[in-house]
C-alpha positions in Angstrom: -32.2 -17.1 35.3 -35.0 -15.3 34.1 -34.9 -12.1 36.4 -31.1 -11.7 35.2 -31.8 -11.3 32.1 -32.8 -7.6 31.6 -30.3 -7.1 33.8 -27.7 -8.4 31.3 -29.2 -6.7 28.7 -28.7 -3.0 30.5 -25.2 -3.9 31.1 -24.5 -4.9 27.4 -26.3 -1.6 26.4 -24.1 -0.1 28.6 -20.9 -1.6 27.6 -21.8 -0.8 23.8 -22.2 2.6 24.5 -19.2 3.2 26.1 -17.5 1.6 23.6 -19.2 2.9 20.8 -18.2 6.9 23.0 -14.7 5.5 23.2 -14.4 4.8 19.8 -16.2 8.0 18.5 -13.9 9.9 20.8 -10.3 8.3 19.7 -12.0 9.4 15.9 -12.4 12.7 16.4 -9.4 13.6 18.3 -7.3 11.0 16.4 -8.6 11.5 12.7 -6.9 12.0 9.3 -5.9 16.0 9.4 -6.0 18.6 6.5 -2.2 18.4 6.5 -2.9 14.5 5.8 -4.4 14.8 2.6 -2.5 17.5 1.0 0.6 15.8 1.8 0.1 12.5 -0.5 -0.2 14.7 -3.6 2.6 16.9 -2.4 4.4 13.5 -2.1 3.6 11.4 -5.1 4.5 14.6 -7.5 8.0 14.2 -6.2 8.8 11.3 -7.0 11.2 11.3 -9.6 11.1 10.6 -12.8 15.0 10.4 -13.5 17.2 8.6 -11.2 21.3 8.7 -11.8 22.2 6.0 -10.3 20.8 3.6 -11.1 20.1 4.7 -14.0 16.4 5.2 -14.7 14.4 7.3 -16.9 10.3 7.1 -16.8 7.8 8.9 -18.6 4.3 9.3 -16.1 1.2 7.7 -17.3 -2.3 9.5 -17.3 -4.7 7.0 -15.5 -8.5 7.3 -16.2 -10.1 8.4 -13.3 -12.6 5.6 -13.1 -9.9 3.2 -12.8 -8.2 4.8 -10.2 -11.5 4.9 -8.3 -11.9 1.3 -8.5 -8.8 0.8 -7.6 -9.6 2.2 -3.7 -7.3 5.2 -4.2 -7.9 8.8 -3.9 -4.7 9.6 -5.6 -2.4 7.6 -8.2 0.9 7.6 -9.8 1.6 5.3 -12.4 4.7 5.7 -14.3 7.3 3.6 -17.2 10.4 3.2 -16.0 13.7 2.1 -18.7 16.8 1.3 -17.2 20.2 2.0 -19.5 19.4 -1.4 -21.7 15.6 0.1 -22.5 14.3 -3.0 -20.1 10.8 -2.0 -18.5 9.7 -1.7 -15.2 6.2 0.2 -14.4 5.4 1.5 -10.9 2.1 2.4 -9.8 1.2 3.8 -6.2 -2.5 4.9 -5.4 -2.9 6.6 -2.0 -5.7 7.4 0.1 -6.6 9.4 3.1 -9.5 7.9 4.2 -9.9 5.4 7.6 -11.9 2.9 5.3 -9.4 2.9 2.5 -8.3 -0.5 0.6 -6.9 -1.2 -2.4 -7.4 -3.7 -5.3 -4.4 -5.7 -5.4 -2.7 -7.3 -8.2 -3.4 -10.6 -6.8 -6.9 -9.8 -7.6 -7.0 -7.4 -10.9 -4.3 -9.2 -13.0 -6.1 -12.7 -13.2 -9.4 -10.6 -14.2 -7.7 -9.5 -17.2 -6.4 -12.8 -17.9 -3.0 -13.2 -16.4 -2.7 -16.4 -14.3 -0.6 -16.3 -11.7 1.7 -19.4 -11.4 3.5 -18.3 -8.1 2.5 -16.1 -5.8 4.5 -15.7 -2.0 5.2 -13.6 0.5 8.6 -12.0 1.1 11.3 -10.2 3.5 12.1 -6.9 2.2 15.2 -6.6 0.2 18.2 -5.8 3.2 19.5 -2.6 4.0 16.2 -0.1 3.3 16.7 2.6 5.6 14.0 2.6 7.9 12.3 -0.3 6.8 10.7 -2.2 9.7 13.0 -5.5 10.0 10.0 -8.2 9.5 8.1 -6.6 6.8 6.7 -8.5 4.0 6.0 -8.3 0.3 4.0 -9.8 -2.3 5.6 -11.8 -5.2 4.3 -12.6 -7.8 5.0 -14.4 -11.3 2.3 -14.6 -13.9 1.8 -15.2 -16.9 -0.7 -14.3 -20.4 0.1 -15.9 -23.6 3.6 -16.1 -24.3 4.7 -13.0 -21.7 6.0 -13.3 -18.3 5.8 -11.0 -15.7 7.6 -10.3 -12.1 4.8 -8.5 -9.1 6.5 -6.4 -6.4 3.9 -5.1 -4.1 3.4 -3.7 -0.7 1.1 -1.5 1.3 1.7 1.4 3.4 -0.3 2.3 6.8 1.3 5.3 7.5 5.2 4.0 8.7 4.4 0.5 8.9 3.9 -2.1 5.7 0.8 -4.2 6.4 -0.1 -7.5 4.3 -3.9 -7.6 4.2 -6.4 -5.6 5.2 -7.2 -8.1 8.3 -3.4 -7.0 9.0 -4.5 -3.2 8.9 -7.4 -3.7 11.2 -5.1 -5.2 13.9 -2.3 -2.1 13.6 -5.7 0.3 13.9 -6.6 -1.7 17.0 -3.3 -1.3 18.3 -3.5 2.5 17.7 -6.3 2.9 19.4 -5.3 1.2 22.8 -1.6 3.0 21.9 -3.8 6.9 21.7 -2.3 7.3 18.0 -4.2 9.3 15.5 -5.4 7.3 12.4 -3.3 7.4 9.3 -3.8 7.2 5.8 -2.4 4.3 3.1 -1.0 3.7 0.5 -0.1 0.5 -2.4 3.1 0.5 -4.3 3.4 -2.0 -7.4 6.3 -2.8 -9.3 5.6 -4.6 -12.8 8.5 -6.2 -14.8 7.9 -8.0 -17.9 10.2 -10.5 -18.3 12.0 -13.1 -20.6 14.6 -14.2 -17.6 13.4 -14.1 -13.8 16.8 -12.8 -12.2 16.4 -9.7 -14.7 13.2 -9.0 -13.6 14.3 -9.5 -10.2 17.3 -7.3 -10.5 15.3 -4.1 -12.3 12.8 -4.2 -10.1 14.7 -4.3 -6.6 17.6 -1.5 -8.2 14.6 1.0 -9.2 13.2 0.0 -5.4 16.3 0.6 -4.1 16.8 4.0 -5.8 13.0 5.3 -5.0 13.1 4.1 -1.2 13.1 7.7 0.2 10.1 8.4 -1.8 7.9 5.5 -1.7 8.5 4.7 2.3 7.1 8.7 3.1 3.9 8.9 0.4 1.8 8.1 3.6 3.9 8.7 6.6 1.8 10.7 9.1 4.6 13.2 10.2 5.8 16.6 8.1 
């Protein structure tokens, strides 16, 4: 057994080098491009801040820059939507063009500011989304602080498909690298509803969804 064993060893070299060349190749003909980056800020200032129908009005919030850096992004939107009755729902998307990207979620930055969450699941995406991938999922999420409520909405973007974890992103990069696809940047969306009733919250929160689709499905898409 002994004299295979440098053998073994030159073959393991060998097999981590060519993977290691493959890898390195797929990168640099398959990484983020120019057009990549300068698209997400293109993309989140046009997001609206006014939507007719439903009826939505939202005034954009300034985000510190620290925060947004410890959130994972590069880039972040975070605005205060009212619908016709004056109820609130906030949205925040932080995107990033980078392979190693991630994002804090809610799941993990509410309860450090002392929200607890009582119910937390994951769910189909409301029906009918044009060009929503059929099996999708979402986090929900109810939690609570004192005497307010609040309703969690949130989803992240690889490009065109919606991944659940970042274990889930690994496996779609994978996949694109046996598939020859170019790398592709990210991005979260969060939808925050405070909320005395749960169908209300429910209810604002999937009609502004419904009425931002377009814009929040193509923040990280990789084509023009």
């Amino acid at each position: 057994m002994k004299k295979h064993v440098p053998i073994l060893i030159v073959v393991t070299l060998v097999v981590a080098a060519a993977a290691t060349y493959v890898v390195g190749a797929w990168r640099d003909t398959h990484r983020l491009t120019p057009d990549d980056m300068t698209r997400i800020p293109e993309r989140l200032a046009s997001v609206p801040l006014k939507l007719d129908e439903p009826r939505f009005g939202g005034t954009q919030v300034k985000l510190d820059p620290e925060i947004i850096r410890k959130s994972g992004a590069d880039h972040c939107l975070a605005v205060e939507y009212r619908n016709d009755t004056g109820r609130l729902v906030r949205l925040h998307i932080g995107a990033a063009a980078r392979t190693d990207a991630w994002f804090h979620p809610p799941a993990v930055c509410l309860p450090a500011h002392g929200w607890r969450a009582t119910r937390e699941s994951l769910v189909p995406f409301w029906s009918g989304l044009p060009g929503a991938e059929p099996d999708a999922l979402m986090h929900r999420l109810i939690l609570s602080k004192a005497d307010t409520r609040m309703l969690v909405y949130y989803w992240v973007h690889y490009g065109e498909s919606v991944v659940t974890s970042r274990a889930h992103r690994r496996r779609v990069r994978f996949a694109d690298l046996l598939e020859g696809r170019r790398d592709r940047p990210a991005h979260i969306v969060i939808f925050y509803a405070p909320m005395d009733d749960e169908d209300d919250g429910e209810a604002r929160i999937e009609s502004l969804a419904r009425g931002l689709w377009p814009y929040l499905a193509a923040v990280s898409r990789t084509e023009a």
